[in-house]
N, C-alpha and C positions, 0 to 999 in steps of 0.2 A: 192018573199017574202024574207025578208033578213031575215040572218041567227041571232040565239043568239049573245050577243057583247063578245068580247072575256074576259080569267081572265086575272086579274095582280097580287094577291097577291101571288100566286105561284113563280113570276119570284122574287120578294122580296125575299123570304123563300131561296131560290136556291142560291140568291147569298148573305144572310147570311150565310149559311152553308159552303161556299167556305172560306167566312173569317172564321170564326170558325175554320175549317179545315189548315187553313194558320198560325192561333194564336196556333196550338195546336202544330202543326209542328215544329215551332221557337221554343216553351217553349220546347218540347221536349229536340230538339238538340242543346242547351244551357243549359238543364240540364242534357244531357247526364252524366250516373255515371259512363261509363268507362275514362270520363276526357278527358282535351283537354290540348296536348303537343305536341308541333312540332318535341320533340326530339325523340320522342316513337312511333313507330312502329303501335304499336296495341292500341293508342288513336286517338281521333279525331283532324286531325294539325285546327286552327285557319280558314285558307284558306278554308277547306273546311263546317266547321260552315257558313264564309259568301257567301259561293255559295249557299247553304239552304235558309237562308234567302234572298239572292236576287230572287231565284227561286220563294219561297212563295210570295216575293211581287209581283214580276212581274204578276202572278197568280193572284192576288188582282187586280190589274190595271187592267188585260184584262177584270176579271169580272164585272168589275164596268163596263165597256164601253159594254159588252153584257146588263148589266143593263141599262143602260140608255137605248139602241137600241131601248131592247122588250119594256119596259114601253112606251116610246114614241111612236110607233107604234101601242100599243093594244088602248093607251088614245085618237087615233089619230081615232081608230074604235071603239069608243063607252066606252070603258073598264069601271069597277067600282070596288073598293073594296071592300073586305066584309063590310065593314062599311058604305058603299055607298057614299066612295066620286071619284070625279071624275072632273080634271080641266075644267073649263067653256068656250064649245067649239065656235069660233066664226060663224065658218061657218058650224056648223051641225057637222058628223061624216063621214068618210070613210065605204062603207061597208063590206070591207075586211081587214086583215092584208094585204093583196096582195097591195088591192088600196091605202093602210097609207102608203107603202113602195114605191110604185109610186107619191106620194103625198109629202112624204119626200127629195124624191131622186131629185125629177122635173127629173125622167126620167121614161118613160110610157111601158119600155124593163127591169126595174129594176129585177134582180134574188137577192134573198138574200143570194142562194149562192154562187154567183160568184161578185156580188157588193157590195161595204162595203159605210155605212154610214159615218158621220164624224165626229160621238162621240169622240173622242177620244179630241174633242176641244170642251172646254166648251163656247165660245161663238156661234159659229153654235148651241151647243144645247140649249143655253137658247135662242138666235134669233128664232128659231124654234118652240118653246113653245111659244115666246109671239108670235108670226104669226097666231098659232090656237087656240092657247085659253088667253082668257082675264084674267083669275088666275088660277096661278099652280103652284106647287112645285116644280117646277126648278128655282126657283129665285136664291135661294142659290148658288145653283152651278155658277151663275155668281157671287155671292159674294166673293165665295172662288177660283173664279175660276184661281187664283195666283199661290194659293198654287197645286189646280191638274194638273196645265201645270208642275210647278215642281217635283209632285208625275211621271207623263208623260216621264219627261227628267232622270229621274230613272233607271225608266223601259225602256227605250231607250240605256240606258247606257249598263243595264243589255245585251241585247238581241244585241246590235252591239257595234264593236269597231272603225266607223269613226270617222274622225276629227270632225263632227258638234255632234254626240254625246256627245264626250267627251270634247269638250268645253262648250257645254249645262249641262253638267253634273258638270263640274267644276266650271260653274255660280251657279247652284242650292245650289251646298255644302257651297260654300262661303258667298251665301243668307241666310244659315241658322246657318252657327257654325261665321262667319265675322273672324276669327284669326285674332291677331295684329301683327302677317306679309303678312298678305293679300292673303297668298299661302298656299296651300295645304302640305304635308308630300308625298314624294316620291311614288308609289302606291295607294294611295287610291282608294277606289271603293266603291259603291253602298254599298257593305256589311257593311264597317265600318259606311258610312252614318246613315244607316236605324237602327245601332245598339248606335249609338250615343245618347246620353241625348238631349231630345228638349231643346233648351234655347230662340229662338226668334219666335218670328212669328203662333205659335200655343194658344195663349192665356195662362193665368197664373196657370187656374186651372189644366191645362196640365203641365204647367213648374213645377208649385208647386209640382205635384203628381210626378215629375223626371221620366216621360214616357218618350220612345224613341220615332225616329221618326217613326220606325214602329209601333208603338204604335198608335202614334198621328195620323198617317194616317188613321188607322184602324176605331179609333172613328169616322174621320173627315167623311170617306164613311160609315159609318153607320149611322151619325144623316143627310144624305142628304138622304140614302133609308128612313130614314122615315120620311123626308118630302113628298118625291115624290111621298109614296104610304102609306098613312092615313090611 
C-alpha cells in the first residue's frame, strides 16, 4: 500500500526564508553605521561589503536549485499544495521520492546523496516538467531562463577563478550594464555587478523602481517559487 504523497509547500517556505535571510544580510552590511572607508582601520573597506553580497547571492543561487530539486521530485511523487494544486501528471505518479529521483536521473542506482540532478540548467528543468506533466509551473523558468544562466555564471564567478568562469562572467556583466566602450573597468567582480542599478533586461517596473541587480534577482526567484508551487 503506498505510502501518503509527499509536502511541497514546506520546501517553498524554506527557501523563502534563505532569501529573506540573504536580503537582510546585504541591507545590513550596506548600512552598516560604523561606515565603510578603505582608509580606516576600524570601518568596513568596500572589498569586503562586496564579498558579503557575492556570498549572499551565491547562497540564493544554490537555493533556488535545492528548490527546484525537491519540488520537482515531490510533484514527480504525487505532491499537492495546501491549496490543492498540483501539475498534471502524464504518466501517473512515482511512488516514492526514491523512485521520482530514479525517474529523473534515468539512473535506477541514483543516491541523492552522492548524485546531483541538473537543476542548475533551466532547460533540463523545464524538458523535465513537460516530460511528466502536461501543465506546470515551470514554464517560466524557461521563459526567463536567459536571465538564470546569467544569475548561474555569477555565482560561478563567485565560487571559482577559471578562465571559462571569468569569461562567462565578463559576458553576463556586459549583457547587462552594455558600457560604450564595450569593456569592463580593471577588477570588477560579482560584487560590483549585483550592487549595480538594473538598467536592461529586467523589465521597467524594476528599472523604474532603480533596483539592483540583486534586487532584481531576488524578485525574479520569488515570482517563479510562486509559480511552481500555488
Amino acid at each position: 500500500m503506498p505510502g501518503r504523497p509527499p509536502k511541497v509547500d514546506h520546501v517553498k517556505k524554506t527557501f523563502l526564508a534563505e532569501i529573506k535571510a540573504a536580503e537582510e544580510l546585504v541591507s545590513q552590511i550596506q548600512n552598516f553605521k560604523g561606515g565603510i572607508n578603505p582608509r580606516d582601520q576600524n570601518k568596513l573597506h568596500p572589498k569586503h561589503v562586496r564579498q558579503v553580497v557575492e556570498l549572499a547571492f551565491m547562497g540564493v543561487v544554490a537555493s533556488w536549485e535545492e528548490f527546484l530539486e525537491l519540488t520537482l521530485v515531490r510533484y514527480i511523487a504525487g505532491a499537492k499544495t495546501e491549496s490543492g494544486y498540483s501539475p498534471d501528471p502524464k504518466f501517473g505518479q512515482a511512488p516514492s521520492l526514491q523512485h521520482a529521483y530514479q525517474a529523473l536521473s534515468s539512473n535506477p542506482k541514483y543516491d541523492p546523496q552522492k548524485d546531483c540532478l541538473k537543476v542548475s540548467d533551466p532547460k533540463w528543468v523545464t524538458n523535465s516538467a513537460d516530460f511528466y506533466f502536461s501543465q506546470h509551473g515551470y514554464a517560466e523558468v524557461k521563459a526567463k531562463s536567459g536571465l538564470l544562466l546569467h544569475a548561474s555564471a555569477i555565482r560561478n564567478r563567485v565560487a571559482h577563478s577559471s578562465t571559462k568562469c571569468k569569461d562567462d562572467f565578463k559576458t553576463t556583466s556586459l549583457y547587462f550594464l552594455d558600457p560604450p566602450s564595450g569593456k569592463l573597468r580593471q577588477g570588477y567582480g560579482p560584487g560590483d555587478l549585483l550592487q549595480e542599478t538594473a538598467q536592461r533586461h529586467f523589465g521597467q517596473p524594476t528599472i523604474q523602481a532603480r533596483k539592483t541587480h540583486f534586487e532584481a534577482f531576488i524578485d525574479l526567484y520569488q515570482t517563479l517559487a510562486g509559480r511552481i508551487v500555488q
